[in-house]
Every structure is written in structure tokens, then in C-alpha cells.
C-alpha positions in Angstrom: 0.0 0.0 0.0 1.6 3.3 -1.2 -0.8 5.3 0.4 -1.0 6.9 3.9 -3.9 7.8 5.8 -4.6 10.4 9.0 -8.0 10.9 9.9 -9.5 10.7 13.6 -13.3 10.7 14.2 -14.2 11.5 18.0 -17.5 12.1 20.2 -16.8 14.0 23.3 -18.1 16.5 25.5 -16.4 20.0 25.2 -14.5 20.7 28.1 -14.4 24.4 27.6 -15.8 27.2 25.2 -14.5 27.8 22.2 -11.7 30.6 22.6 -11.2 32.9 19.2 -8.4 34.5 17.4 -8.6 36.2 14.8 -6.0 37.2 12.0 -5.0 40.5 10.1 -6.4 38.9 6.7 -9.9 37.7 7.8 -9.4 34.2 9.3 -9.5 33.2 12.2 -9.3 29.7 14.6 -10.8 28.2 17.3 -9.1 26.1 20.2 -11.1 23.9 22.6 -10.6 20.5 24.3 -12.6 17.8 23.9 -13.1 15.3 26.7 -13.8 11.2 25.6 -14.4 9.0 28.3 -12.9 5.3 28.1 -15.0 2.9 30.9 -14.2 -1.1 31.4 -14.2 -3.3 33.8 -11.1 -4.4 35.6 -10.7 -8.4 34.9 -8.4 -9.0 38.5 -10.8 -6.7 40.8 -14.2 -7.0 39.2 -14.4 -3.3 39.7 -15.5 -0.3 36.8 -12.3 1.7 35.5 -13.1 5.3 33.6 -10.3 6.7 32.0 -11.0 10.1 30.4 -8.3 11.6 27.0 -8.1 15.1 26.8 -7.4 16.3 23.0 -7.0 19.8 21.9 -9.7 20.9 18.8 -8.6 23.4 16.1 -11.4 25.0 13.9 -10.8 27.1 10.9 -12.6 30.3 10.0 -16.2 30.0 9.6 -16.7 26.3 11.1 -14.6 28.2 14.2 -17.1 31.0 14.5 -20.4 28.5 14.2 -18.7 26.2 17.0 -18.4 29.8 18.8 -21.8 30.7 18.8 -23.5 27.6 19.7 -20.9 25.1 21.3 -21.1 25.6 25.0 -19.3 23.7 27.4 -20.2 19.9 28.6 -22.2 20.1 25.5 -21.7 16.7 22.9 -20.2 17.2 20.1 -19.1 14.7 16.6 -15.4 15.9 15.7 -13.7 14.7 12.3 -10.6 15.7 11.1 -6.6 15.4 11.1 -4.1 14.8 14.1 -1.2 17.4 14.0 1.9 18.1 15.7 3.2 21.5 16.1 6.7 22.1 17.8 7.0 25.7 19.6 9.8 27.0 22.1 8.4 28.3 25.6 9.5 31.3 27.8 13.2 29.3 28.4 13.9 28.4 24.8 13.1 24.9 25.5 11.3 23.1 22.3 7.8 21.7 23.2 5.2 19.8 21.1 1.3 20.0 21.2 -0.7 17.5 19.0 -3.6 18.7 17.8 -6.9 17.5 15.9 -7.2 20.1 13.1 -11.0 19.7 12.5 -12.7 19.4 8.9 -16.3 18.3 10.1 -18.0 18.1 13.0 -21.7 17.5 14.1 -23.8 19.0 17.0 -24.7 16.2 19.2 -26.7 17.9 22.4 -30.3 18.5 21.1 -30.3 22.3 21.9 -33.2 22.5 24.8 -30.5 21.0 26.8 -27.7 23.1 25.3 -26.2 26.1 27.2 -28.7 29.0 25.7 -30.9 26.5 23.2 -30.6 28.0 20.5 -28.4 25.2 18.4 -29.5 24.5 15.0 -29.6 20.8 14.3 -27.3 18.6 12.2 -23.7 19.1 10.5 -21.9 22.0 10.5 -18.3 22.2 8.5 -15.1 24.7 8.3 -14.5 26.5 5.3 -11.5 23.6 4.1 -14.9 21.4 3.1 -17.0 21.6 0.3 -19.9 22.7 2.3 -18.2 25.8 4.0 -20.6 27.5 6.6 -23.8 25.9 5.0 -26.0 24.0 8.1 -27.2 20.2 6.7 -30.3 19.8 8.4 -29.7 16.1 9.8 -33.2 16.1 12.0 -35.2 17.2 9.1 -34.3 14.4 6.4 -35.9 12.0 7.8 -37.4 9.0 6.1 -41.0 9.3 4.3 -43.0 6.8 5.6 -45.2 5.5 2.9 -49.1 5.8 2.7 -49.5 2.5 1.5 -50.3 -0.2 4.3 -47.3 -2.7 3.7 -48.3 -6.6 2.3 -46.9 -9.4 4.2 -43.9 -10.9 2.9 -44.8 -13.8 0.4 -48.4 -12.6 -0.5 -47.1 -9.7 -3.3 -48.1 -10.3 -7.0 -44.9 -10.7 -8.8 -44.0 -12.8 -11.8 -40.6 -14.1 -10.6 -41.0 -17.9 -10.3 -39.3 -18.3 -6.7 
């Protein structure tokens, strides 16, 4: 396989709001950890173990000013996107690393009457790197027709296939 692959999918709850910066030309990003919880069941000790992973969330531009408005903390949230590494020296000179999920989708997953100010639209949301930059899918709304016509028993339709 020639090909290489970095994609990380997460559900979480935010464990902060969304802080902003914004740049000279326009953009701008927005930082905020994501909490996912990790619960089993000790095999020696028969007792529940919860183990919670902290990973930082970078959104870009307009997906970083809709996860602004309406992502509050504690609040569920779908995360898709790329792990990244960035090196940086702190006050002493000394190199440090952060990693990173650079986010390129992500989905509201707290129905917004239990969300901090309820006023969260439903369904996806993306950054401006996707194809669907800023636009709102509604994800509640699609859902499936359900038909008019009362549904036959298996067995008793009139087909001509001979089995």
C-alpha cells in the first residue's frame, strides 16, 4: 500500500468554550478540548475503571465562529478531522510539542433544549476547508417518508418471478 492515511473521528463532550483568534487577513481559529471517556471493567478486581483523554480541537474560519456561537461547554459534540503536531519554544527556549486535531467536520450532538442558551441548530456543520463551508445540513429534518401505503406481508405480493 503506497498510500497513507490520518483521519481521527471523535465524540466528546467540550470541556471548555471555544476561545477565538482572529488574524490581520480575515481568518481566524478556534481552540477547545474535547473530553472522551474510556469505561471497562477491571478483569483481576471486578471493579468499573473510567479513564478520560483530553485532546485539543482546532477549527478554521467560519466552522470556528459557528462552534463559537452555539458550542457551549459539557455540551456533545461529533469531531472529524486530522491529528497534527506542532513544535514551539516556551518562555526558556526549550522546544515543546502539542498535538492537535485540526477539525474538517464536526456535528452537534446535544439537542439544543438542553444546550447552554438553546438555540443550536440541528445537524452538521463544517469549516471552510470542506465543500460545504458554513452551510448548516439539516440532519433532523431528512428523515425518512414513511409510505401511505399499508405494507403486504412478505410472500403474499403479486410478482411474476417464479421463486
Amino acid at each position: 500500500m503506497s498510500g497513507t492515511l490520518n483521519k481521527v473521528m471523535l465524540i466528546g463532550h467540550t470541556g471548555d468554550e471555544v476561545k477565538m483568534h482572529y488574524f490581520e487577513g480575515g481568518g481566524s481559529i478556534g481552540r477547545f478540548p474535547l473530553a472522551t471517556n474510556e469505561t471497562y471493567t477491571n478483569r483481576n478486581t471486578g471493579e468499573r475503571v473510567s479513564n478520560t483523554e483530553w485532546h485539543n480541537i482546532v477549527v478554521r474560519n467560519k466552522g470556528a465562529e459557528i462552534c463559537e456561537k452555539y458550542l457551549k461547554k459539557g455540551d456533545k459534540v461529533y469531531i472529524e478531522g486530522r491529528i497534527k503536531t506542532r513544535k514551539w519554544q516556551d518562555d526558556s527556549g526549550n522546544d515543546r510539542y502539542s498535538t492537535e486535531i485540526q477539525c474538517t467536520d464536526f456535528t452537534f450532538l446535544t439537542p439544543k433544549n438542553e444546550s447552554g442558551d438553546g438555540s443550536m441548530p440541528q445537524g452538521n456543520s463544517s469549516n471552510s476547508n470542506n465543500r460545504n463551508s458554513g452551510q448548516q445540513r439539516q440532519g433532523n429534518s431528512q428523515q425518512p417518508q414513511q409510505s401511505q401505503q399499508p405494507q403486504q406481508p412478505i410472500g403474499e405480493e403479486d410478482d411474476d418471478l417464479p421463486f
